[in-house]
DSSP file (Angstrom, degrees, kcal/mol; ACC not computed):
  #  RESIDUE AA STRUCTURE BP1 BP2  ACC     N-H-->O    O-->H-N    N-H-->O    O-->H-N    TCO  KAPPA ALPHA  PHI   PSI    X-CA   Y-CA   Z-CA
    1    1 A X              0   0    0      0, 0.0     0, 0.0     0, 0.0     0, 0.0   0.000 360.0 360.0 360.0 131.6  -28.6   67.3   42.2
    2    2 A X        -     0   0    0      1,-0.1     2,-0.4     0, 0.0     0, 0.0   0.020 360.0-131.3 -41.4 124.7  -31.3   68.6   44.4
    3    3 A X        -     0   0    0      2,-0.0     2,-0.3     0, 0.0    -1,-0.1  -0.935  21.1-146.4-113.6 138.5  -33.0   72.0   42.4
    4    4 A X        -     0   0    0     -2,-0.4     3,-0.1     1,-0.1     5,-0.1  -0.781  14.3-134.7-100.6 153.9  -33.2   75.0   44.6
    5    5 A X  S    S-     0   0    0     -2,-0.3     2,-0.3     1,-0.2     3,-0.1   0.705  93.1  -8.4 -64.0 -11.3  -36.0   77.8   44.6
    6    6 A X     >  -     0   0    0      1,-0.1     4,-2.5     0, 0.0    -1,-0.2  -0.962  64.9-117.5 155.4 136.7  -33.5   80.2   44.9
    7    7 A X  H >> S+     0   0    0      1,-0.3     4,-2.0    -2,-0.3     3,-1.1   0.998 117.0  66.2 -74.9 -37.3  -29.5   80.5   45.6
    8    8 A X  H >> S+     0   0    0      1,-0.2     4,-2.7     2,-0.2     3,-0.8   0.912 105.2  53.5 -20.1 -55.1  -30.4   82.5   48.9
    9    9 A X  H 3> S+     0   0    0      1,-0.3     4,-1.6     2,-0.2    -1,-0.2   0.949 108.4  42.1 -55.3 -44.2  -31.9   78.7   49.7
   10   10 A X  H <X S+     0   0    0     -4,-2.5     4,-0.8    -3,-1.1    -1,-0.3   0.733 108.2  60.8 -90.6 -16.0  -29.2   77.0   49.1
   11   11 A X  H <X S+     0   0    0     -4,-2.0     4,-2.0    -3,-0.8    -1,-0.2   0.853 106.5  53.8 -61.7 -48.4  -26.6   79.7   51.0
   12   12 A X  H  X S+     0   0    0     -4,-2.7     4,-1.9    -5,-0.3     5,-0.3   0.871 108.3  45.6 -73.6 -26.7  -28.5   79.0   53.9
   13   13 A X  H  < S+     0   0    0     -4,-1.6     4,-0.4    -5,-0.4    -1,-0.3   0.677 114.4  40.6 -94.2  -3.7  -28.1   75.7   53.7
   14   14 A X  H  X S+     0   0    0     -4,-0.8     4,-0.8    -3,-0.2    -1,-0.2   0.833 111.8  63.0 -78.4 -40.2  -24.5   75.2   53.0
   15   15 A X  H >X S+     0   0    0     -4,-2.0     4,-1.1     1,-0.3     3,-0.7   0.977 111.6  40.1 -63.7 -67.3  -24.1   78.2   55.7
   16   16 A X  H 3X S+     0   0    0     -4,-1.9     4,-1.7     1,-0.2     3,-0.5   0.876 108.7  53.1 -40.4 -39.1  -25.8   75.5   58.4
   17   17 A X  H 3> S+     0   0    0     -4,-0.4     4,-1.6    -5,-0.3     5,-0.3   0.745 100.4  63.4 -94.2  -7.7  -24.3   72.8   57.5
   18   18 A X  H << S+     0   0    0     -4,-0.8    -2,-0.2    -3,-0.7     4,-0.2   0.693 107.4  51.2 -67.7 -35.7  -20.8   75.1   58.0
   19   19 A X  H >< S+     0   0    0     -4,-1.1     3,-3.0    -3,-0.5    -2,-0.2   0.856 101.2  63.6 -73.8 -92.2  -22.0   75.2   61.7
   20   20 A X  H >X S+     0   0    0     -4,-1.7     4,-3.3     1,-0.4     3,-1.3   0.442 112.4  26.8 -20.9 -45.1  -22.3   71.6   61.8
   21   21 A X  H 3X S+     0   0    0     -4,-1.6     4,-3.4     1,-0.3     2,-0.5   0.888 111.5  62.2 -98.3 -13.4  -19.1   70.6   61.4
   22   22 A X  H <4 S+     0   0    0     -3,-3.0    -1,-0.3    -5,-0.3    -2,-0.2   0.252 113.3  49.4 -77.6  33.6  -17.3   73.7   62.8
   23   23 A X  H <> S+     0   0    0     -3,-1.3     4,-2.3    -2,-0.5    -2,-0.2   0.437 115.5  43.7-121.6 -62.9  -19.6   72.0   66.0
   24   24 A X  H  X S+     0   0    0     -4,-3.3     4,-1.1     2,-0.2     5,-0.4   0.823 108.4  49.3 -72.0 -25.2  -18.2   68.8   65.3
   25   25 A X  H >X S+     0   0    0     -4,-3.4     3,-4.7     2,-0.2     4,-2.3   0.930 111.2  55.7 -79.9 -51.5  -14.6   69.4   64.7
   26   26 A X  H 3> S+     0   0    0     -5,-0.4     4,-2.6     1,-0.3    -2,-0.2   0.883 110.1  44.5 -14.0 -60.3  -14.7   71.4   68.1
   27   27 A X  H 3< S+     0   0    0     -4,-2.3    -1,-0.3     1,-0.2    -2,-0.2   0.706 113.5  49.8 -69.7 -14.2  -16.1   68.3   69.7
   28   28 A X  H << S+     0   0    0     -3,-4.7    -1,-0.2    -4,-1.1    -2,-0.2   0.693 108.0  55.6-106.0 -31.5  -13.3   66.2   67.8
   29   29 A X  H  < S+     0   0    0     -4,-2.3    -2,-0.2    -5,-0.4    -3,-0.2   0.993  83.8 109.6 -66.3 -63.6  -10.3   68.9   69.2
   30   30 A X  S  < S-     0   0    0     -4,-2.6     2,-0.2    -5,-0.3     3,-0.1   0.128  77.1-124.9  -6.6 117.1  -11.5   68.1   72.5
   31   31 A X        -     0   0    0      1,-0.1    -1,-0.1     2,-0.0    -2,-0.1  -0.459  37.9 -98.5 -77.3 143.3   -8.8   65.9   74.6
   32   32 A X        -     0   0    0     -2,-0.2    -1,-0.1     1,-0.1     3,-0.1  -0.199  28.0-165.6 -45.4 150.0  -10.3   62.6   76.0
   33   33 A X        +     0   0    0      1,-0.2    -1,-0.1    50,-0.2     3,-0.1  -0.074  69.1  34.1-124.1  31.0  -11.4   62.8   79.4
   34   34 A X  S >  S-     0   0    0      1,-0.2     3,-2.0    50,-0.0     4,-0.4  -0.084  75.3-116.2 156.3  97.2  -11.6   59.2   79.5
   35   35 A X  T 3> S+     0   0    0      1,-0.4     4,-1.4     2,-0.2     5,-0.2   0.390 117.4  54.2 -41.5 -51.2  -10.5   56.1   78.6
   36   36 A X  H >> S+     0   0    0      1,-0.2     4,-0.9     2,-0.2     3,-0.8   0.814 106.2  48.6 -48.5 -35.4  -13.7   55.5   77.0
   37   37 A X  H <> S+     0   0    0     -3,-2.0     4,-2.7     2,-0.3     5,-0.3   0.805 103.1  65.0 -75.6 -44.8  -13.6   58.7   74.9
   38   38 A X  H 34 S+     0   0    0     -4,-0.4     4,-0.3    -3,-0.2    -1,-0.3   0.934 106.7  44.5 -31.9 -59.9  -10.1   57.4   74.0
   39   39 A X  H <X S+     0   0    0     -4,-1.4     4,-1.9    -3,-0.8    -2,-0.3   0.788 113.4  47.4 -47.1 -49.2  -12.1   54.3   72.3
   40   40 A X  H  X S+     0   0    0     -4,-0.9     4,-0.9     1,-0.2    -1,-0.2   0.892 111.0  47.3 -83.0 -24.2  -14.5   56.1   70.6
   41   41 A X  H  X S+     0   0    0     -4,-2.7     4,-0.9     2,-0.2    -1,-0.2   0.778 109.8  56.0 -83.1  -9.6  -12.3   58.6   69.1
   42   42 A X  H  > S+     0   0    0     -4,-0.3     4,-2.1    -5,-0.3     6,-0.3   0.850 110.4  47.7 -73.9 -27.1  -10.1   55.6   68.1
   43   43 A X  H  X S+     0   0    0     -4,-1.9     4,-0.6     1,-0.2    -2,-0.2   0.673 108.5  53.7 -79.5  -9.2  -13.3   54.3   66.4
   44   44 A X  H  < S+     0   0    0     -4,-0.9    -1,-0.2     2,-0.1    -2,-0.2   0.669 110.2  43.2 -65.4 -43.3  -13.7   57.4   65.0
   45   45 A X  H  < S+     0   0    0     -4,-0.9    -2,-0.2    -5,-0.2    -3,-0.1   0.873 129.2  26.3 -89.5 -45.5  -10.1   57.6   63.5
   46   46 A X  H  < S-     0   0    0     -4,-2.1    -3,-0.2    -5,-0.1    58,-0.1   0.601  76.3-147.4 -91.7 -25.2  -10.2   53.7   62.1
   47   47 A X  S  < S+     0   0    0     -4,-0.6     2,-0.3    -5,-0.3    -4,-0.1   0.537  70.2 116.3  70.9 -14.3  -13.9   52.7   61.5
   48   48 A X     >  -     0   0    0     -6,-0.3     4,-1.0     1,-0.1     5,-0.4  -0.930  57.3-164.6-118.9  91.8  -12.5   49.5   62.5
   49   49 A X  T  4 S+     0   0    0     -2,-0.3     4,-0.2     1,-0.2    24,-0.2   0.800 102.0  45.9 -82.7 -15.5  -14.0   47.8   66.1
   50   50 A X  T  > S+     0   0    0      1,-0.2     4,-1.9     2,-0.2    -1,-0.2   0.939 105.7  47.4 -42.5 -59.0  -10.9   45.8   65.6
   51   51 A X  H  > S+     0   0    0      1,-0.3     4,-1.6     2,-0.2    -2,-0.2   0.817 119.5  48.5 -59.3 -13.2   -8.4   48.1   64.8
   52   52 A X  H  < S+     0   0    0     -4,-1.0     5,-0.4     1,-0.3    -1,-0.3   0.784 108.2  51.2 -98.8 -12.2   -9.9   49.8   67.8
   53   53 A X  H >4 S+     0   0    0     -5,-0.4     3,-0.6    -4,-0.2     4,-0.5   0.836 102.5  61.2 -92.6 -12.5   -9.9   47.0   69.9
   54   54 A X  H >X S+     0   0    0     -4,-1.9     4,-1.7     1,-0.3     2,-0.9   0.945 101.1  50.3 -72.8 -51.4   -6.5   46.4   69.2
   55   55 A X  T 3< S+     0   0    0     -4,-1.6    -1,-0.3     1,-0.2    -2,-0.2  -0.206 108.8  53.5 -77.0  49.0   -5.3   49.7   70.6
   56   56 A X  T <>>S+     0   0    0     -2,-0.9     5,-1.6    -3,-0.6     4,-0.7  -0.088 105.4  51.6 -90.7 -16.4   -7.2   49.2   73.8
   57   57 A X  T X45S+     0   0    0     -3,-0.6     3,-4.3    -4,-0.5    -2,-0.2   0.980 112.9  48.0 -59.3 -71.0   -5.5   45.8   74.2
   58   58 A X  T 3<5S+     0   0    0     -4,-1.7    -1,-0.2     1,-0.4    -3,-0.1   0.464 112.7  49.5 -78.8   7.2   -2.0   47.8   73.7
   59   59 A X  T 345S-     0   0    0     -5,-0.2    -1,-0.4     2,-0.1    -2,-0.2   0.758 115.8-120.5-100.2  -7.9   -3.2   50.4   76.2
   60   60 A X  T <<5 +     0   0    0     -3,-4.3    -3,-0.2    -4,-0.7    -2,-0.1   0.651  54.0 157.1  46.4  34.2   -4.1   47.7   78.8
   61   61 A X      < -     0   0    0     -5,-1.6     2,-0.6    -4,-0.1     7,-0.5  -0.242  25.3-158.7 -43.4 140.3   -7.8   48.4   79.1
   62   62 A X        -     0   0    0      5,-0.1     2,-0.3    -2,-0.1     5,-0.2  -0.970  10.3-141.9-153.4 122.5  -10.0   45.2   80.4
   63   63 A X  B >   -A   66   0A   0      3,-2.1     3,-2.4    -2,-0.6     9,-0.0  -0.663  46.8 -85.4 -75.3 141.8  -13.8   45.2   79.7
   64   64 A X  T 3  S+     0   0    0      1,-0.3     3,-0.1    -2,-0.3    -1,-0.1   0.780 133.3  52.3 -24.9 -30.7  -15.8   43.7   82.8
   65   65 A X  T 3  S-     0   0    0      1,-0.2     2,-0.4     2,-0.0    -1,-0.3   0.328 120.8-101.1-119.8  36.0  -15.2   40.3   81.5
   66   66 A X  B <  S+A   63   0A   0     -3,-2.4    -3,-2.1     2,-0.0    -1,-0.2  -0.832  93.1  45.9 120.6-120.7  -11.2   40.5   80.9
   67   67 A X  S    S-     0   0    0     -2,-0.4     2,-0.6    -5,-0.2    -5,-0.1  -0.261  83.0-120.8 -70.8 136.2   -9.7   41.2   77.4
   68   68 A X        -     0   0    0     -7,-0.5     2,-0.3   -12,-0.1   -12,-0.1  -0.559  40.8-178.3 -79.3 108.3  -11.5   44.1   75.3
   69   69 A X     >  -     0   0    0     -2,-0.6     4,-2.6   -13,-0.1   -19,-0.1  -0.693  42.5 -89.1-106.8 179.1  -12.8   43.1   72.2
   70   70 A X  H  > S+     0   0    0     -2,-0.3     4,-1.8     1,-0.3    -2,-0.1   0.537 121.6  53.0 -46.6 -34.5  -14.5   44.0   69.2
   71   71 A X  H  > S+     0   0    0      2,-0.2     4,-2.9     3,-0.2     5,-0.4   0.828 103.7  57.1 -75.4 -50.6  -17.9   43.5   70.6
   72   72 A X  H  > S+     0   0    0      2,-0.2     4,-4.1     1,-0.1    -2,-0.2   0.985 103.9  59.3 -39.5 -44.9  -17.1   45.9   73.7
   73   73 A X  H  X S+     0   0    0     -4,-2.6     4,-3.4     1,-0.3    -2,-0.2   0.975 111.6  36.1 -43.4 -74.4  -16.4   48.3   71.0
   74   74 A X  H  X S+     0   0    0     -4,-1.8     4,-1.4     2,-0.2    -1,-0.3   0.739 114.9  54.1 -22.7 -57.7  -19.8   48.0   69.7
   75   75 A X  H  X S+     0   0    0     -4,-2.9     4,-1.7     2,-0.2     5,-0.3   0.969 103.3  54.6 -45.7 -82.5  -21.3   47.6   72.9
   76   76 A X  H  X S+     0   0    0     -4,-4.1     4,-1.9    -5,-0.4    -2,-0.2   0.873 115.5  45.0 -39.0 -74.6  -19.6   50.9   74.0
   77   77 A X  H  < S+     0   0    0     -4,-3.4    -2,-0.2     1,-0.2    -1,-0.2   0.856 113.9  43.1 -20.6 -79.1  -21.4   52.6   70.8
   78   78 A X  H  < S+     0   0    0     -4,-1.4    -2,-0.2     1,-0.2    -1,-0.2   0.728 127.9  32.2 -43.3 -56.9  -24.9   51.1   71.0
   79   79 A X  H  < S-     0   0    0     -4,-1.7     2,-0.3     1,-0.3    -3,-0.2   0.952  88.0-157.8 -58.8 -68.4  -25.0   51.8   75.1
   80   80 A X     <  -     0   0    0     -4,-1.9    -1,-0.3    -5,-0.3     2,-0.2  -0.845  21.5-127.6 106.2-155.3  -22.6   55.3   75.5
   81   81 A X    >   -     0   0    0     -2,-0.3     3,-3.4     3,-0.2     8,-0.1  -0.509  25.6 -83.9-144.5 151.9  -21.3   55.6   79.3
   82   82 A X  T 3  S+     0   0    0      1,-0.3     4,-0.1    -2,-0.2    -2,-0.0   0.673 121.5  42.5  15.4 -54.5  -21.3   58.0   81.7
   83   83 A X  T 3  S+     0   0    0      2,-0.1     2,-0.5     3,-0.0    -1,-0.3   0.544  76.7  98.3-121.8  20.2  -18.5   59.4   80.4
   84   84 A X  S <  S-     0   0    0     -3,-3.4     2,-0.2   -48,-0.1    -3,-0.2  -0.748  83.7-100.8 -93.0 132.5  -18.4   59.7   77.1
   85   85 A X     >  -     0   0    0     -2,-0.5     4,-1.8     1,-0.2     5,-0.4  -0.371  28.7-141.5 -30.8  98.1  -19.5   63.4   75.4
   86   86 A X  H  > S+     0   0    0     -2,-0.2     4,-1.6     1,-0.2     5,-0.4   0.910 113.5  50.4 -59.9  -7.3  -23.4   62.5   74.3
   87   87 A X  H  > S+     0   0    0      2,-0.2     4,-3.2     1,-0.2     5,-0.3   0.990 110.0  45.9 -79.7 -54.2  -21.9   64.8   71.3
   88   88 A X  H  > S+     0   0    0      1,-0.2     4,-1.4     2,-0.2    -1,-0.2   0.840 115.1  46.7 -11.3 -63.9  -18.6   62.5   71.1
   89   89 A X  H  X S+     0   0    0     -4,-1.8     4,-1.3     1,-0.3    -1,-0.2   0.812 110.2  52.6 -95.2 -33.7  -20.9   59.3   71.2
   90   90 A X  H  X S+     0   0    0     -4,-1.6     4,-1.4    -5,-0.4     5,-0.3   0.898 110.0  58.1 -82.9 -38.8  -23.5   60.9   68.2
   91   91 A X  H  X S+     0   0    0     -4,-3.2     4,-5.7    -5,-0.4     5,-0.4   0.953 109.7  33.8 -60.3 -47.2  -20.4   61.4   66.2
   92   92 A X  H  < S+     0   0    0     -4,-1.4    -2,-0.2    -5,-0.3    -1,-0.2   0.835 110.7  64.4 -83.2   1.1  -19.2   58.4   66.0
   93   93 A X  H >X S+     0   0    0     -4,-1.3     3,-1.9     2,-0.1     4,-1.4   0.965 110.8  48.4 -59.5 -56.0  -23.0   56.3   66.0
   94   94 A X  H 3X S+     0   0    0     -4,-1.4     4,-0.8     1,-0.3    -2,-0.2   0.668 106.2  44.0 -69.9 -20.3  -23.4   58.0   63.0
   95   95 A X  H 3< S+     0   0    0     -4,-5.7    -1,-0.3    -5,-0.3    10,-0.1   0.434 111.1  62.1 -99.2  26.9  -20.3   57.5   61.0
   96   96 A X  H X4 S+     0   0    0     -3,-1.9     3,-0.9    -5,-0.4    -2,-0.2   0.800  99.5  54.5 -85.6 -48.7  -20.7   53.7   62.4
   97   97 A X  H 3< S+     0   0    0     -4,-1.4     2,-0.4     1,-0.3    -3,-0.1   0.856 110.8  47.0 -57.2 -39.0  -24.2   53.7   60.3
   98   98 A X  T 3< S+     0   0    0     -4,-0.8     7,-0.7     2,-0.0    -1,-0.3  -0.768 100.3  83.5 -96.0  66.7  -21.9   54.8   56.9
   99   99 A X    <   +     0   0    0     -3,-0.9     5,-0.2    -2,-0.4     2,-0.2  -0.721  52.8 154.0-130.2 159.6  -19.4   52.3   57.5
  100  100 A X    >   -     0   0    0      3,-0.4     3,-1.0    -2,-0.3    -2,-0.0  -0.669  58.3 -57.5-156.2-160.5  -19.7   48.6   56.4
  101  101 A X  T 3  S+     0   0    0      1,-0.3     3,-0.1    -2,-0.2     0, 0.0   0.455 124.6  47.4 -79.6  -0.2  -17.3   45.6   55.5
  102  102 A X  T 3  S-     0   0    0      1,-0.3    -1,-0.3     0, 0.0     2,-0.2   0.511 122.2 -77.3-118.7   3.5  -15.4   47.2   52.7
  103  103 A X    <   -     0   0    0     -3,-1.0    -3,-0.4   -56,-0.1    -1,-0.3  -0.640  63.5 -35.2 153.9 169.4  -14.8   49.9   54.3
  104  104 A X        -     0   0    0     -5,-0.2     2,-0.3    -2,-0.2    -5,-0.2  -0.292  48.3-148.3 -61.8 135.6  -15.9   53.3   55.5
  105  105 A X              0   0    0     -7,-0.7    -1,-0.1     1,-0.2    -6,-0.1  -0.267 360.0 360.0-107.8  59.9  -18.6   55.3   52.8
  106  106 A X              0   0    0     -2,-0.3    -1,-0.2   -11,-0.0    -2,-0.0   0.677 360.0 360.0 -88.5 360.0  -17.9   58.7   53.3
């Protein structure tokens, strides 16, 4: 564990990082405004650009080049669109970065 000069230091920094997520769950309480934002918050919820790409199959979504896969998913990370929340889209690059093939490392 990280030694602080002082607990004041470390109050402020728990205190910040107490904004952060009361920033981020705001931004996660937010209703979609768009079938993309649907996707990312489904990647959000699963970790999984399968699992996610399966519920956009069962909504009937079609990526420019027909049936939505796993790569769109990605894609749709790595790019953003238009209409995705950039706050939306920063959540969910980053818990893309902590997840890996056994599973999300949170």
């Amino acid at each position: 564990m990280k030694a602080y000069s002082s607990i004041e230091e470390r109050i402020q920094i728990l205190e910040e990082q107490v904004v952060i997520l009361n920033e981020e769950i705001k931004v996660l309480k937010t209703p979609p405004a768009s079938d993309n934002e649907k996707i990312i918050l489904k990647y959000i919820e699963t970790g999984s650009t399968g699992k996610t790409k399966d519920f956009v199959r069962k909504l009937g979504i079609k990526s420019a080049r027909g049936l939505f896969s796993s790569g769109d998913v990605s894609r749709l990370l790595k790019e953003g669109a238009d209409d995705i929340s950039p706050a939306l889209l920063a959540i969910a690059v980053k818990l893309s970065s902590g997840y890996n093939k056994n599973g999300p490392s949170r």
